[in-house]
C-alpha positions in Angstrom: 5.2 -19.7 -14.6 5.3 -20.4 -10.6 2.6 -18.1 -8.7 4.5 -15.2 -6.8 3.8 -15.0 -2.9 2.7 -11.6 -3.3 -0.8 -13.1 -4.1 -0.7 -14.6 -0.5 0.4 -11.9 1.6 -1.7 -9.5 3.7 0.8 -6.6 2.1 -0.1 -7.2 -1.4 -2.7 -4.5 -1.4 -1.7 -0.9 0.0 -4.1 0.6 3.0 -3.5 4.1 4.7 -4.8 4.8 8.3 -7.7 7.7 7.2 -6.5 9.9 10.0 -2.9 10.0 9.8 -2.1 8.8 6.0 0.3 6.2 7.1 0.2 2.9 5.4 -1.2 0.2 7.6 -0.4 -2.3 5.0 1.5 -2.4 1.7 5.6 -2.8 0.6 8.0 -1.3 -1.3 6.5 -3.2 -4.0 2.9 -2.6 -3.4 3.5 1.1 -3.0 6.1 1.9 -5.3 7.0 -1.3 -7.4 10.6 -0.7 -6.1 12.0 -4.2 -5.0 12.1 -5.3 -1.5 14.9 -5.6 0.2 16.2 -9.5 0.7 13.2 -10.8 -1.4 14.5 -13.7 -3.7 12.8 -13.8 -7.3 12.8 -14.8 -10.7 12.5 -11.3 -13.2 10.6 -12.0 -16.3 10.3 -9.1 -19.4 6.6 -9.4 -20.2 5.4 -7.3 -23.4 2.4 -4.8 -22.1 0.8 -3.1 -24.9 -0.4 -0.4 -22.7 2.6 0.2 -21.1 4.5 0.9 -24.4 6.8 -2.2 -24.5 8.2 -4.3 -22.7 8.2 -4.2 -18.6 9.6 -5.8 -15.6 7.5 -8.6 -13.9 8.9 -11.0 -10.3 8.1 -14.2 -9.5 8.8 -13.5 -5.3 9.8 -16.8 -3.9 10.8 -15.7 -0.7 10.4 -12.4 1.1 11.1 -11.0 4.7 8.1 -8.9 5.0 5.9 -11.9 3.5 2.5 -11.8 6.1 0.1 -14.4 5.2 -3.3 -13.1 4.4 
C-alpha cells in the first residue's frame, strides 16, 4: 500500500487556538473523518477488531488543503 499524504501535511493533527476554540490546524478529515472536498484517493475496507468490523481507510494522493509539515 502507497503512504497517504496526510502523514506529510501540517493538518494531519487537529490544534484549537486556547482562547477562542477555533482550529488553527486540522481538515474535514482530521476533525471529523468526513472526506475532503476535491482530495483524490484510493478507499481500502480494512478489518479493525476494535471497531466491530470492517471500516473505511484512504490512501490521499492529492489534496487541496495539503500543507507540508
Amino acid at each position: 500500500m502507497k503512504n497517504t499524504l496526510c502523514w506529510y501535511c501540517h493538518h494531519a493533527v487537529p490544534t484549537k487556538d486556547k482562547i477562542t476554540g477555533e482550529y488553527l490546524t486540522g481538515c474535514a478529515w482530521s476533525i471529523d473523518r468526513s472526506p475532503v472536498e476535491g482530495w483524490r484517493t484510493c478507499q481500502h475496507r480494512i478489518y479493525e477488531a476494535q471497531k466491530g468490523g470492517m471500516i473505511h481507510s484512504y490512501t490521499v494522493t492529492e489534496c487541496p488543503e495539503f500543507e507540508e509539515g
